[in-house]
Backbone as CSV, one residue per row, in Angstrom:
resi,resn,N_x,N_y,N_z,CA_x,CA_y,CA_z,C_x,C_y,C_z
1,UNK,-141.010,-38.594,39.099,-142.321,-38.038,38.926,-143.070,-38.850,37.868
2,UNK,-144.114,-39.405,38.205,-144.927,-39.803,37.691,-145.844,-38.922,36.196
3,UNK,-145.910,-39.578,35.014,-146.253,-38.987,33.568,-147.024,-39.753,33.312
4,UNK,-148.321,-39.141,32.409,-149.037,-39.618,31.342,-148.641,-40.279,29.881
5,UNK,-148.926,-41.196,29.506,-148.265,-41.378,28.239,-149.583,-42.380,27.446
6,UNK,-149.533,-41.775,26.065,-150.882,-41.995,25.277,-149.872,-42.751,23.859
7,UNK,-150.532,-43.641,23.576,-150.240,-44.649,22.874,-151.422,-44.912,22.127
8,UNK,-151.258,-45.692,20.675,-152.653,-45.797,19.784,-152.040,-47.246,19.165
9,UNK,-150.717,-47.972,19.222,-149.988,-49.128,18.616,-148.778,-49.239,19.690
10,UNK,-148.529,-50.485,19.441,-147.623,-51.121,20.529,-146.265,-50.431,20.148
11,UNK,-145.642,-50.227,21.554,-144.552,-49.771,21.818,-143.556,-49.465,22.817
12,UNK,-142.449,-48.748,23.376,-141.548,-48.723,24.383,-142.684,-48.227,25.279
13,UNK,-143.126,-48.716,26.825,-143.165,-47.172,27.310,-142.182,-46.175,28.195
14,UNK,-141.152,-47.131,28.418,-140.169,-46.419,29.265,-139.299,-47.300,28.988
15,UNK,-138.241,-47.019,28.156,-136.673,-48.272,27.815,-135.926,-48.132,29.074
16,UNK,-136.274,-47.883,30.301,-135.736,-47.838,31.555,-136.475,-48.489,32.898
17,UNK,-135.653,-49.049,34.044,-136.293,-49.670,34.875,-137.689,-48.630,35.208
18,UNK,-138.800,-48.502,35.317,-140.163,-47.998,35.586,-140.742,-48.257,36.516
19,UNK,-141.946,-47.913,36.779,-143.144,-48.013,37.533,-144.596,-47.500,36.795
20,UNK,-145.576,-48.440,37.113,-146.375,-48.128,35.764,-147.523,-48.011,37.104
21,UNK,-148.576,-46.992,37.131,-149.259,-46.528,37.982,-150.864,-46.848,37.926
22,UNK,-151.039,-46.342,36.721,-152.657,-46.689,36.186,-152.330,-46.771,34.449
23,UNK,-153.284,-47.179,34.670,-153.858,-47.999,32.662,-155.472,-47.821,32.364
24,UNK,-155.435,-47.070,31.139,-156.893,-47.028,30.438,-156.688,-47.491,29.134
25,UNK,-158.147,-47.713,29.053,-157.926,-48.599,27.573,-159.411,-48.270,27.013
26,UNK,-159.160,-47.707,25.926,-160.556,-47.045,25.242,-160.068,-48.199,23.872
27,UNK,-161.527,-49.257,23.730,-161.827,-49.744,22.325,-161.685,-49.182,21.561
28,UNK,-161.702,-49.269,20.179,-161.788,-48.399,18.948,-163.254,-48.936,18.074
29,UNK,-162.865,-49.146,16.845,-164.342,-49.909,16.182,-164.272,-51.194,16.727
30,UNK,-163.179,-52.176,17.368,-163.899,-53.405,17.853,-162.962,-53.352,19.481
31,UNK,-162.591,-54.418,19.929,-162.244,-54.430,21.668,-160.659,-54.463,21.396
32,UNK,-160.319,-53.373,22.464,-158.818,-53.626,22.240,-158.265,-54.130,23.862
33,UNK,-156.977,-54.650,23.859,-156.375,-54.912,24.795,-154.792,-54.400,24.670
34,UNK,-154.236,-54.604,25.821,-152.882,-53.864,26.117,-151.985,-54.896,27.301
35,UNK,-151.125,-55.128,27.036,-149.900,-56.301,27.843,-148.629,-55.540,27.760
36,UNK,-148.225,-55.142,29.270,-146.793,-54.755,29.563,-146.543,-55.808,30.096
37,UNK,-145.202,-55.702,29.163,-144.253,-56.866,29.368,-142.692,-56.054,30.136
38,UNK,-141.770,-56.850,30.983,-140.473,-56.388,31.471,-139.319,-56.966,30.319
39,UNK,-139.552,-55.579,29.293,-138.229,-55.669,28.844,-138.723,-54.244,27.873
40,UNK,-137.688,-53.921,26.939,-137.644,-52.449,26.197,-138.481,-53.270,24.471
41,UNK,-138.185,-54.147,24.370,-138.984,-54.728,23.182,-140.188,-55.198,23.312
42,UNK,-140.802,-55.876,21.891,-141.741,-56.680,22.068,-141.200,-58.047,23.011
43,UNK,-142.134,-58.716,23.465,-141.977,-60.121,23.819,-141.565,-59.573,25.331
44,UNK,-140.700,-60.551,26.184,-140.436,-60.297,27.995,-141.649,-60.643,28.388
45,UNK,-141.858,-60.952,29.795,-142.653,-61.499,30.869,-143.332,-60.651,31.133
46,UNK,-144.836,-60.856,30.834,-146.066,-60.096,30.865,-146.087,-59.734,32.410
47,UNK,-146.495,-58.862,32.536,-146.529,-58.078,34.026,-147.948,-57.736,34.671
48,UNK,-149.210,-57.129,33.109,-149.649,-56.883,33.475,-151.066,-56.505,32.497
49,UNK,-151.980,-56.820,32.283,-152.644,-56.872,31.045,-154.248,-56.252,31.619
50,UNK,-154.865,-55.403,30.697,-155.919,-54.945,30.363,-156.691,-54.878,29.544
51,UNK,-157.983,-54.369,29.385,-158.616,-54.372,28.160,-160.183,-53.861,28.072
52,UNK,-160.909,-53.449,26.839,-161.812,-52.359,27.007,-162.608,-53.207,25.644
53,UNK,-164.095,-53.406,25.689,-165.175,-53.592,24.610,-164.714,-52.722,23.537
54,UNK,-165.401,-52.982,22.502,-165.850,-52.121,21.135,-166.118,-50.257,22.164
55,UNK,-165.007,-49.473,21.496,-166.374,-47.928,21.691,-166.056,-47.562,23.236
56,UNK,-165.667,-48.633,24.638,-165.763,-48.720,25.991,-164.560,-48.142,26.683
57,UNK,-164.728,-47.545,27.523,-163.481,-46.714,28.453,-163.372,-47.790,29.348
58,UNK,-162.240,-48.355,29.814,-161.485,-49.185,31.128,-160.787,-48.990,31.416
59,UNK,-160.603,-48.409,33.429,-159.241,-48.054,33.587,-159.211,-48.932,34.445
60,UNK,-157.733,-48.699,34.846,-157.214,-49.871,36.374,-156.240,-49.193,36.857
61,UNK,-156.378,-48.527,38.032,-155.338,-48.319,39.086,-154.864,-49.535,39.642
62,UNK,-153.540,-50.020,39.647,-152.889,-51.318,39.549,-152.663,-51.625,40.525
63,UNK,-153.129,-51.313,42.455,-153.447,-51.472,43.013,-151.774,-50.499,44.177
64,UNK,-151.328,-49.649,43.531,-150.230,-48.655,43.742,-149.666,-48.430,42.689
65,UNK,-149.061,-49.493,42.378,-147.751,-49.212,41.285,-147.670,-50.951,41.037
66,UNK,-146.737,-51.136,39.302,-146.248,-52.572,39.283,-144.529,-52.106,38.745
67,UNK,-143.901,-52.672,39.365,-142.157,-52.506,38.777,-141.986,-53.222,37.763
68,UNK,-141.218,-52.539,37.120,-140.947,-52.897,35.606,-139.374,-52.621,35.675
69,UNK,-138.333,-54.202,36.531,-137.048,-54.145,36.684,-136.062,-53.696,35.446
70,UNK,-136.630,-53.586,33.781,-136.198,-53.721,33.298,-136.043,-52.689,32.243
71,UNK,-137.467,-52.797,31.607,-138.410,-52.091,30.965,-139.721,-52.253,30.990
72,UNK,-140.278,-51.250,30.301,-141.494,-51.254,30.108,-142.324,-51.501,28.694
73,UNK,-142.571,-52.775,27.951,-142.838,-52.570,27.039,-144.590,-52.708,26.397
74,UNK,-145.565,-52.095,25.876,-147.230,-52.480,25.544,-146.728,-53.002,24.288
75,UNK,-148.049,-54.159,24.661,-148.500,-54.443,23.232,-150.228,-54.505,23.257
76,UNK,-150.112,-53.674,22.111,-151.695,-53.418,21.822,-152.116,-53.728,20.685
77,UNK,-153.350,-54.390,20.804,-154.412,-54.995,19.504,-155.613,-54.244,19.788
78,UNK,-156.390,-54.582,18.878,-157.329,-53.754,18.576,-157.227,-52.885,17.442
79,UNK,-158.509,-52.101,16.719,-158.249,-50.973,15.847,-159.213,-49.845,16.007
80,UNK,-157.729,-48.635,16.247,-157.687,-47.405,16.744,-158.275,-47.809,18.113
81,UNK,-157.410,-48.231,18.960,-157.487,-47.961,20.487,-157.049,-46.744,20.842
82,UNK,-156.974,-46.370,21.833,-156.316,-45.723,22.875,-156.271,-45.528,24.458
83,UNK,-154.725,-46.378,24.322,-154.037,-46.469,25.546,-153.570,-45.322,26.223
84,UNK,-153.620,-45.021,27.946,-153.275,-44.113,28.245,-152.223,-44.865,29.673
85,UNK,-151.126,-45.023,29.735,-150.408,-45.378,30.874,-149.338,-44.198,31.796
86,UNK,-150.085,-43.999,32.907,-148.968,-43.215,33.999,-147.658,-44.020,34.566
87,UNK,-146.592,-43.567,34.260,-145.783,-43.995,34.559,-144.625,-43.310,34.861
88,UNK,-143.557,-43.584,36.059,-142.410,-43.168,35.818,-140.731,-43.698,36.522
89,UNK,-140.132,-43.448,37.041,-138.770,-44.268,37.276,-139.120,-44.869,38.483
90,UNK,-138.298,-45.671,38.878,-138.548,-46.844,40.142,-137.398,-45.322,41.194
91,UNK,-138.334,-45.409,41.829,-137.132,-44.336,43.272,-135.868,-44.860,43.547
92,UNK,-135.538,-44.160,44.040,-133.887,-44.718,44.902,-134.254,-44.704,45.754
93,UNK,-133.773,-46.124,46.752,-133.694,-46.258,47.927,-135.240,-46.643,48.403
């Protein structure tokens, strides 16, 4: 089942193989951006990147889902963003 998960600084979003569904990205006082990478840390092979003006709401439905064989990890810049990513386990079968 697919979850909401709200983030304001980079971090895990799922230390398990995933599926990441949609991504918003609200600026703070200047433009922030957000990069999931496949692994449970910082750093791993960017998967999938977004980003929002000063103050600006941006979402992206990721065109279904993107797999995240590994993990799921954001990294976010900006100050006081907020990230909002749906996500949840890769199915069986």
């Amino acid at each position: 089942m697919a979850v909401p998960l709200r983030l304001t600084a980079s971090g895990v979003v799922l230390n398990a193989p995933c599926r990441v569904y949609y991504v918003s990205v609200k600026g703070g006082s200047d433009a922030a951006t957000v990069a999931l990478a496949n692994q449970g840390t910082s750093g791993g092979t960017e998967l999938f990147g977004w980003g929002a003006a000063t103050t600006v709401y941006s979402s992206a439905n990721v065109n279904g889902f993107i797999d995240f064989p590994v993990a799921c990890y954001a990294t976010i810049t900006g100050t006081s963003p907020v990230i909002n990513i749906t996500n949840g386990p890769i199915p069986n079968g």
